[in-house]
matplotlib code that plots the C-alpha trace (Angstrom):
import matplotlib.pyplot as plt

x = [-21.6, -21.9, -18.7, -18.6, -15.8, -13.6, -15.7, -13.1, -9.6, -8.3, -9.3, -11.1, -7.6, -5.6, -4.2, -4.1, -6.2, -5.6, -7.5, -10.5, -9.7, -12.6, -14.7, -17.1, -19.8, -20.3, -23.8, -23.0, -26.2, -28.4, -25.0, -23.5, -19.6, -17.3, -14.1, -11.7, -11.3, -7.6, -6.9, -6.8, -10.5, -11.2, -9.8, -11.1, -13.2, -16.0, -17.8, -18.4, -20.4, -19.1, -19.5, -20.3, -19.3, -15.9, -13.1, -10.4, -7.1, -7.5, -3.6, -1.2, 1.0, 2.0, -0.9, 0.2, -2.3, -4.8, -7.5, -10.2, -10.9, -12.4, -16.3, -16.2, -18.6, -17.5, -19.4, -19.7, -16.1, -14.2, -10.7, -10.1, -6.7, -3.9, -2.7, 1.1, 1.9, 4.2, 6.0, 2.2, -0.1, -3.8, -6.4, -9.1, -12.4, -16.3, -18.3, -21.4, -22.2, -21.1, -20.0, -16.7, -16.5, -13.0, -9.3, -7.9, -4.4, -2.0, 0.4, 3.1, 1.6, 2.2, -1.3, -2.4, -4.5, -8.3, -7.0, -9.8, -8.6, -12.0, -15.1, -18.5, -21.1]
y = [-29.7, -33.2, -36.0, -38.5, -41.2, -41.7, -43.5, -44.3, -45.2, -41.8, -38.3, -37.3, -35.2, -39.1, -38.2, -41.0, -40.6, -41.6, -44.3, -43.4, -39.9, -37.3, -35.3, -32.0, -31.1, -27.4, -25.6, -22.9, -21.0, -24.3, -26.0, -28.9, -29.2, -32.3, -31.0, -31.3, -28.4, -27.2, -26.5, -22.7, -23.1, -25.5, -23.4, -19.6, -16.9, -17.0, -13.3, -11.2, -8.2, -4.5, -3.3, 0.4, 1.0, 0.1, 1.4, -0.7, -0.4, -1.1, -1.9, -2.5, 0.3, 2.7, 4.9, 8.5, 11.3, 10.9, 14.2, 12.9, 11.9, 9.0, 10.1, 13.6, 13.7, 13.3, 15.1, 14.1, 14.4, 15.3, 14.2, 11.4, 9.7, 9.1, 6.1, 5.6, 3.0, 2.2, 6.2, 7.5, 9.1, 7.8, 10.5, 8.1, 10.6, 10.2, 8.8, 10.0, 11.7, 9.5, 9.4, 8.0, 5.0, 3.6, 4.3, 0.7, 2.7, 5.0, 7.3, 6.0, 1.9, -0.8, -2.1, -5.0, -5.0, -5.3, -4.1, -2.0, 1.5, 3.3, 1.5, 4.0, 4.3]
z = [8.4, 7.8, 7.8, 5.2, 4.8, 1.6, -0.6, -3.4, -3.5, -6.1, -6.7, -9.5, -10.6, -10.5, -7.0, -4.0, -1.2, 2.3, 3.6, 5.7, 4.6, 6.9, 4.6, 5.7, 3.6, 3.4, 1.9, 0.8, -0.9, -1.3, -2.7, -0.8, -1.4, 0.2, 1.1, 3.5, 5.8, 7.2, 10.8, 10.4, 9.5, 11.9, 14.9, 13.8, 16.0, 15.8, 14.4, 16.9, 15.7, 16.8, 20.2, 19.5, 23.7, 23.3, 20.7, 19.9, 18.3, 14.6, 14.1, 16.8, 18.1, 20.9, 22.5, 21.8, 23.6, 25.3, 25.1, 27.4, 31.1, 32.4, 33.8, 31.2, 27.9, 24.6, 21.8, 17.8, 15.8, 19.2, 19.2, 22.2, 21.4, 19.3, 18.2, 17.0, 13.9, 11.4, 12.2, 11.7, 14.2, 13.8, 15.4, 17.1, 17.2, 18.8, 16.3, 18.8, 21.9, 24.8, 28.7, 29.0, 31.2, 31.4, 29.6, 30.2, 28.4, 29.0, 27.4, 26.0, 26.5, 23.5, 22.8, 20.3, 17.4, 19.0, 22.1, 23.8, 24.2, 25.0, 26.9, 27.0, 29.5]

ax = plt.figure().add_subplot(projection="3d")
ax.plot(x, y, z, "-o")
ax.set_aspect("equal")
plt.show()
């Protein structure tokens, strides 16, 4: 991104601008745009691609059951908790074969959206 100053006293739609007004240019597929960017897009996370050795709540809720032990293996499709949302019970299952490392819940514990739930070896 590159920052530019206001170069002209009105917007091309008749509006006043602010003296000394901060532009960002954004490219955007070989396309540069001058804009103005807002705080909630200044201050986002970053992308952080999926950690396939830890599950993590998808929705916040309360942990229901939990079907497997820290240490044990899991196999393909096997049930290994259930999550509680909304007055419905979301089945979280092995997407692979996998030792189980850590639980960092328990039954019956309020957990947040992204909260790990699951960490594998």
């Amino acid at each position: 991104m590159e920052e530019s100053t206001k170069e002209q006293t009105y917007a091309k739609n008749g509006a006043e601008e602010k003296e000394n007004e901060i532009f960002q240019t954004l490219i955007v597929e070989d396309v540069k745009y001058k804009t103005r960017l807002n705080k909630k897009f200044l201050t986002r996370k970053p992308y952080e691609p999926v950690d396939p050795k830890k599950v993590q709540a998808f929705i916040p809720g309360t942990i229901g059951n939990i079907f497997i032990k820290k240490g044990k293996k899991v196999k393909t499709g096997q049930k290994m908790i259930e999550l509680e949302a909304m007055k419905m019970v979301n089945t979280i299952f092995a997407e692979f074969d996998a030792v189980i490392l850590d639980i960092p819940v328990r039954t019956g514990e309020s957990v947040s959206k992204n909260q790990v739930l699951i960490q594998f070896k």
